[in-house]
C-alpha positions as CSV (number, residue, x, y, z in Angstrom):
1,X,-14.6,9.8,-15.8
2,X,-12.1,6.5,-14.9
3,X,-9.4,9.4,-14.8
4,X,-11.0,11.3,-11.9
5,X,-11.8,8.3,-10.1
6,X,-8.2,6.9,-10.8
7,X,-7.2,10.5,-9.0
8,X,-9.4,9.9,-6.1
9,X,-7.9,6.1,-6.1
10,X,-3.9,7.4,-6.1
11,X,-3.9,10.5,-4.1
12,X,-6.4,8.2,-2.0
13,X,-9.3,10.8,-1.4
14,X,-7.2,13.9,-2.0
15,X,-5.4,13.1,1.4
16,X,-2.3,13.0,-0.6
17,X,-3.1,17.2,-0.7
18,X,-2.4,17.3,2.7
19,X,1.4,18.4,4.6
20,X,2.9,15.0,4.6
21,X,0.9,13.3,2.7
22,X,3.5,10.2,3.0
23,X,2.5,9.8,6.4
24,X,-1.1,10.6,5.9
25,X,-1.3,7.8,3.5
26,X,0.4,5.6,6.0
27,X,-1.8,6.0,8.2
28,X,-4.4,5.8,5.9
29,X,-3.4,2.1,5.7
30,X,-3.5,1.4,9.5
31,X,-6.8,2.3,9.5
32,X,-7.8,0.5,6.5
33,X,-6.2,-2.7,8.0
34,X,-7.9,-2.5,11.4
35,X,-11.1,-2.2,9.9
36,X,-10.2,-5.4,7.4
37,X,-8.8,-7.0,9.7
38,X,-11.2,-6.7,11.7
39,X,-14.2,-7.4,9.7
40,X,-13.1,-9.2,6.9
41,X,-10.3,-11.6,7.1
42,X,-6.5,-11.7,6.6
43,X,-7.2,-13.4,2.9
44,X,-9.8,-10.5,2.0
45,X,-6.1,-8.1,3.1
46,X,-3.7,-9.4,0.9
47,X,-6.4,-9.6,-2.3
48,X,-7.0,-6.0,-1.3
49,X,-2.9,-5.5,-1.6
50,X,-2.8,-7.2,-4.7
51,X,-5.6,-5.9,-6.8
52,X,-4.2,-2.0,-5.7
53,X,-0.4,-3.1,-6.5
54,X,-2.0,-4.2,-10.4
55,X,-3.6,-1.5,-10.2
56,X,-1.7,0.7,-9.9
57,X,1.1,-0.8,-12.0
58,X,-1.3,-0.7,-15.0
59,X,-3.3,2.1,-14.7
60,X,-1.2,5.0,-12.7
61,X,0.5,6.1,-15.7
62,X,-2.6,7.8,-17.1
63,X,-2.7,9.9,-13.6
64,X,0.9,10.9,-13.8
65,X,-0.1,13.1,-16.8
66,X,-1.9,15.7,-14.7
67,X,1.5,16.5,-13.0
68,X,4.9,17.7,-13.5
69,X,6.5,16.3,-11.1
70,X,7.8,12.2,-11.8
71,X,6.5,11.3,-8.4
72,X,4.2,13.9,-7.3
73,X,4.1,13.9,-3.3
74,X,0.2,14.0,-4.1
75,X,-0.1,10.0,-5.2
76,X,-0.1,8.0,-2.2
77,X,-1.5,5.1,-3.2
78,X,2.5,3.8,-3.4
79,X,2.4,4.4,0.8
80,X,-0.6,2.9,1.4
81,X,0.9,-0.5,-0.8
82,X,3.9,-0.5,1.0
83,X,2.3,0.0,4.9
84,X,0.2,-2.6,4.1
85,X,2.8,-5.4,3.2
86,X,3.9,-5.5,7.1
87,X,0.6,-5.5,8.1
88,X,-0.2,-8.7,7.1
89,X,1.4,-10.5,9.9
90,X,0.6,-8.2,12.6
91,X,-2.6,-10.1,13.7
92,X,-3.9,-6.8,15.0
93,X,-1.6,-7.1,17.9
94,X,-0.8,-2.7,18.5
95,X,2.7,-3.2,18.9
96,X,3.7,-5.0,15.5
97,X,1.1,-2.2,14.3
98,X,2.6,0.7,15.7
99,X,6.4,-0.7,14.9
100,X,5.3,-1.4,11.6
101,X,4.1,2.3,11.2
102,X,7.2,3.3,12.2
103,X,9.6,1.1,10.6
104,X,7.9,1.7,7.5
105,X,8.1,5.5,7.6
106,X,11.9,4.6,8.2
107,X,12.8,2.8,5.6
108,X,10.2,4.7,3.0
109,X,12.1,7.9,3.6
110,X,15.7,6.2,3.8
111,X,15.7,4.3,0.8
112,X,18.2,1.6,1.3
113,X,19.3,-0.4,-1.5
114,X,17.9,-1.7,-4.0
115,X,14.6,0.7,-2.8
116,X,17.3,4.5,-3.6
117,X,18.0,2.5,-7.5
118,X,14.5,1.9,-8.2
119,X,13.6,5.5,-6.6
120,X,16.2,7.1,-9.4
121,X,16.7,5.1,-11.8
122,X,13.0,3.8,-13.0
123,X,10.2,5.9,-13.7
124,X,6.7,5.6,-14.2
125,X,4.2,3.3,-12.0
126,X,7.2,0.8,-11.1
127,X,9.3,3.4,-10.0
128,X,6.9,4.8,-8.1
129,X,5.5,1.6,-6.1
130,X,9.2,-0.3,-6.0
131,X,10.6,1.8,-3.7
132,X,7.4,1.5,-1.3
133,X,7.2,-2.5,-1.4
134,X,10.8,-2.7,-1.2
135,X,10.3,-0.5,2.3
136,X,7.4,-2.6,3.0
137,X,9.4,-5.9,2.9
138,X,12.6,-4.4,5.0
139,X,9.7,-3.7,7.4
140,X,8.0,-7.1,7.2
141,X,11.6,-8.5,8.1
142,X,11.6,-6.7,11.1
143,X,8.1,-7.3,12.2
144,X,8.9,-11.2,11.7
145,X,11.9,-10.9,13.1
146,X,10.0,-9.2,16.4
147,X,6.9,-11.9,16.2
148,X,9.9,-14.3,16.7
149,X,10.6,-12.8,20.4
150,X,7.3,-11.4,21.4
């Protein structure tokens, strides 16, 4: 039973099923962040980001047993971590959100290092989520780095 809701949880609703599923689960955060932001508070956002981060860190292993491939394009859950990290500071202003999206996407697909190490060298949950907060903070440097002039 925990292993088909731990499914549900990483491929977030079986949207990681759908053609680019990356982005999908990007998106999946923006959403996800207006409504909490919107509704809840900033504080309720970054427990949300750090339960799914423990989360998944301790129970995504069992998941990764139902595929063959070491970072099946079907768990999202690591895009959905890493979207949200910039998201914190965008104060629901569209701009940051949209830049955010985009940066994100950037540096998620990129790599840059340390995020192409951590991407080939470790495996398992860590190697899956590293690379995603490692895109997630490049991108929170930029959207800082743009609150500072806007």
């Amino acid at each position: 039973m925990l292993s088909k809701i731990n499914y549900y949880i990483f491929t977030i609703l079986n949207i990681g099923k759908l053609p680019a599923s990356g982005t999908f689960g990007s998106l999946f955060a923006i959403f996800f962040y207006y409504f909490t932001y919107n509704f809840f508070s900033e504080t309720a956002l970054l427990f949300i980001l750090f339960f799914f981060t423990t989360y998944s860190l301790i129970f995504l292993k069992d998941v990764l047993n139902n595929f063959k491939d070491n970072d099946p394009k079907e768990v999202i859950i690591d895009e959905f971590i890493g979207q949200l990290i910039p998201l914190i500071i965008c104060k629901g202003n569209l701009f940051l959100i949209i830049i955010s999206f985009i940066s994100f996407r950037f540096f998620d697909i990129l790599k840059i290092f340390p995020a192409n190490i951590i991407d080939k060298k470790i495996k398992g949950p860590v190697g899956i989520i590293g690379d995603d907060i490692i895109a997630g903070l490049y991108s929170l440097i930029l959207i800082f780095s743009l609150k500072i002039y806007i």
